[in-house]
N, C-alpha and C positions, 0 to 999 in steps of 0.2 A: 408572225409576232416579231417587233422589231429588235434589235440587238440589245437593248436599252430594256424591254420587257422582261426579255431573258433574262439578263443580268439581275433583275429585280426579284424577280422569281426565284432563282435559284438561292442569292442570300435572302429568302423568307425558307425557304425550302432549310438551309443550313443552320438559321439562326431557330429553326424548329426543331430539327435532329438534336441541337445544341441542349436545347432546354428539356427534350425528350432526354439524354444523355445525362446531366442535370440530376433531374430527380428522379433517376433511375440510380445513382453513386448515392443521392441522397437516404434514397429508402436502404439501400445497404447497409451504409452506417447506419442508421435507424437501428435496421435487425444485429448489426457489431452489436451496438452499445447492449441493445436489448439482452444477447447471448452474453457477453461478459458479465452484466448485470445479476444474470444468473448464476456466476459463477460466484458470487460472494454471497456469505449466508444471509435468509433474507432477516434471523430473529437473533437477540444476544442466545447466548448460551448461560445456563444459570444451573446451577447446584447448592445442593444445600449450603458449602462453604464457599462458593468463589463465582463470579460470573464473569464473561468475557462479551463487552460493547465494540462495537466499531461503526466509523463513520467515511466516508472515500465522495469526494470531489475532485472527476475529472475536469480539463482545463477544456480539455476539448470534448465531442458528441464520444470517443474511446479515449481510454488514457494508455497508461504505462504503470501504473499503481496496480497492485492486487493484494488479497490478504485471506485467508481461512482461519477457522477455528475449527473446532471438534472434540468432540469424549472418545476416548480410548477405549476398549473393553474393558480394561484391567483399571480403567476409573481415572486415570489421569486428563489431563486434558492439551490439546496438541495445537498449537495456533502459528501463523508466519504470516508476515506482514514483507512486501517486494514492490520493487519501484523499478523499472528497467530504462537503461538506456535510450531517448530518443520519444517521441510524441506519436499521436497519429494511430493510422491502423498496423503499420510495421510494430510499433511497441508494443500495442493489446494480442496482434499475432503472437509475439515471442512472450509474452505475459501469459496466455494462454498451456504455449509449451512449456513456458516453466509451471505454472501449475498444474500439467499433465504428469509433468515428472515427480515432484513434491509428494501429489497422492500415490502415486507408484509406491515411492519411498516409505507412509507412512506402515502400509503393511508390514513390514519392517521391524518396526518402532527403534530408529537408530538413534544414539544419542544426537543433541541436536551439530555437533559439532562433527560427524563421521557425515551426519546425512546432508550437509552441505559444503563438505568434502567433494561427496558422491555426487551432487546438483554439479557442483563445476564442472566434476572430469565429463557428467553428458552434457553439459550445455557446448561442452571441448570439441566433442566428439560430432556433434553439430557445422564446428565450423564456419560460424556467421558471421563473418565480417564486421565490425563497431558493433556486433549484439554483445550484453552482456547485464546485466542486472545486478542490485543492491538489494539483498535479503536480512532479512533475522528469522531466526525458527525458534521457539521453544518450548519448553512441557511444564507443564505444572501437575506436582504430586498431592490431592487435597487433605492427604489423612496427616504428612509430615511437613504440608504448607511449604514444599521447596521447590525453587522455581529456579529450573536451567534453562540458559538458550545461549547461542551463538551467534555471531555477529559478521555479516557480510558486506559492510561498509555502509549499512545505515547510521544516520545521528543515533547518537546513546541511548537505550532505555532510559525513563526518567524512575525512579523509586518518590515514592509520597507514605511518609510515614509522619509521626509525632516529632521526630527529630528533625524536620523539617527535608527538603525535596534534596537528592542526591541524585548524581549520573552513574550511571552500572556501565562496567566491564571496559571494551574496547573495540574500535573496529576493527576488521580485515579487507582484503581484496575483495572487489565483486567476485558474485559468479559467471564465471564463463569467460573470463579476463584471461587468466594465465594459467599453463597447464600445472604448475608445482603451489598454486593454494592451498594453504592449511586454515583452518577457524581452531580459536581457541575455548573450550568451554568453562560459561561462567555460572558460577550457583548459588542461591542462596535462602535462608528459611525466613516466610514473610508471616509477618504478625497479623492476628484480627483486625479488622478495618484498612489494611495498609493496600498498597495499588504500585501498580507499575501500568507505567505509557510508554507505548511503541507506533513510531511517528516516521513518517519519510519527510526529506528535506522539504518539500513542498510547502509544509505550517512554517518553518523557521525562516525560511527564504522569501514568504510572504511580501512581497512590496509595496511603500507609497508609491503616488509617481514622482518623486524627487529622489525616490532610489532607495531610501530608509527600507530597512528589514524588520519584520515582526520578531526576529533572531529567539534564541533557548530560552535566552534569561526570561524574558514576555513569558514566554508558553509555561515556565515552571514557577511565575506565579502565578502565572491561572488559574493553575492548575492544584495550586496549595489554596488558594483561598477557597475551593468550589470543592475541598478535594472530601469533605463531609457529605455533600449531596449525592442523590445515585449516580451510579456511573452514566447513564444514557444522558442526564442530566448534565452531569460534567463537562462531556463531547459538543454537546449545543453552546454551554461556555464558552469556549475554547474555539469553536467556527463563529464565535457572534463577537468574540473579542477580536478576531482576524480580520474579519467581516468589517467590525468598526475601526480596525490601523487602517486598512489599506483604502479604507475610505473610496468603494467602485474603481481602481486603477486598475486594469486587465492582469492577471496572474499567466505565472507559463509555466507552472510548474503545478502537476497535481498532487491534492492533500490529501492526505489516509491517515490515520490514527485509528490505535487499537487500545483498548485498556484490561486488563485484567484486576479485578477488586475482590480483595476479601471479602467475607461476611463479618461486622463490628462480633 
């Protein structure tokens, strides 16, 4: 075989390995997306007084978004909504740990501002280099309709009442930033029909491609006009309004939104 053969050979040989290599990273992500998929509940949660929707669009086949909900025994209901630092499978890995820890926690049942306290000092303890994540936690009590959580540098809860749409509380440090993180806890008693939205920056930061943002103001009239219809309802609002700003322009940042709604 002559030199020339050889040479031929072998880049079919490589650019084979290549493609074998290929869709063998592909199908991994496949089964990522798959597993983290899993990781979020697949149905709203609903009670006689309150139910909790959610919606999550990663940018990529894994994102960096994550979110739960759940009933407590003691009837309450326990949800958190996280966006971590960074894209990819490195985010959905540490997305992952941070919801391994979170459920730890709920055993617990810490107020939501101790137990993202306690997220930081183990994500600390970790030690991961530019890992670090943006959380909110919190609980809802259905018999006294009050609803605490904390904040870990996500955009603001939205509140949707009669008095028209207001932003709750404040942010803090992510988790897993800096060792001396404190969260402060915010509380409040929500009326029949009323809702609260919890959102990672991914809907506000929404882009045309000439740069324009789908920004708060957009999402909290949305979110007022639609804010009558069922929650599941509302969610698909609110992606088909985003859907229609950014007009196909490629997003880099994934969207999650959570809602929590009274019963009228």
């Amino acid at each position: 075989m002559s030199r020339e053969s050889t040479g031929v050979a072998e880049t079919g040989v490589g650019e084979s390995l290549l493609a074998c290599l290929q869709r063998l990273r592909q199908h991994e992500i496949e089964e990522a997306r798959r597993l983290q998929l899993a990781m979020i509940p697949a149905e709203p949660l609903r009670t006689p007084s309150a139910e909790v929707v959610a919606k999550i669009r990663p940018v990529a086949e894994v994102g960096g978004d994550f979110l739960d909900y759940f009933q407590i025994p003691d009837g309450r209901i326990g949800f958190y909504v996280g966006d971590v630092v960074g894209k990819g499978l490195p985010a959905a890995l540490f997305a992952a740990l941070t919801i391994g820890t979170l459920r730890g926690f709920n055993k617990h049942m810490e107020t939501p501002c101790s137990l993202l306290a306690h997220l930081n000092q183990r994500l600390r303890v970790h030690n991961l280099a530019g890992r670090y994540c943006a959380v909110q936690y919190g609980l809802f009590e259905p018999l006294e309709r009050r609803l605490e959580f904390a904040n870990a540098a996500l955009p603001l809860p939205l509140h949707l009442s009669p008095l028209g749409p207001r932003w709750l509380g404040q942010g803090g440090l992510p988790s897993g930033l800096l060792h001396e993180a404190c969260y402060e806890l915010h509380g409040m008693r929500l009326e029949p029909g009323e809702a609260v939205v919890f959102y990672t920056d991914g809907i506000a930061e929404a882009a045309r491609a000439d740069g324009e943002e789908f920004g708060c103001d957009r999402l909290a009239a949305v979110m007022e006009q639609c804010r009558h219809l069922p929650a599941a309802e509302q969610l698909d609002r609110l992606f088909d309004a985003v859907d229609a700003f950014v007009a196909g322009a490629p997003q880099h940042d994934d969207m999650t939104v959570l809602l929590l709604k009274l019963a009228a």
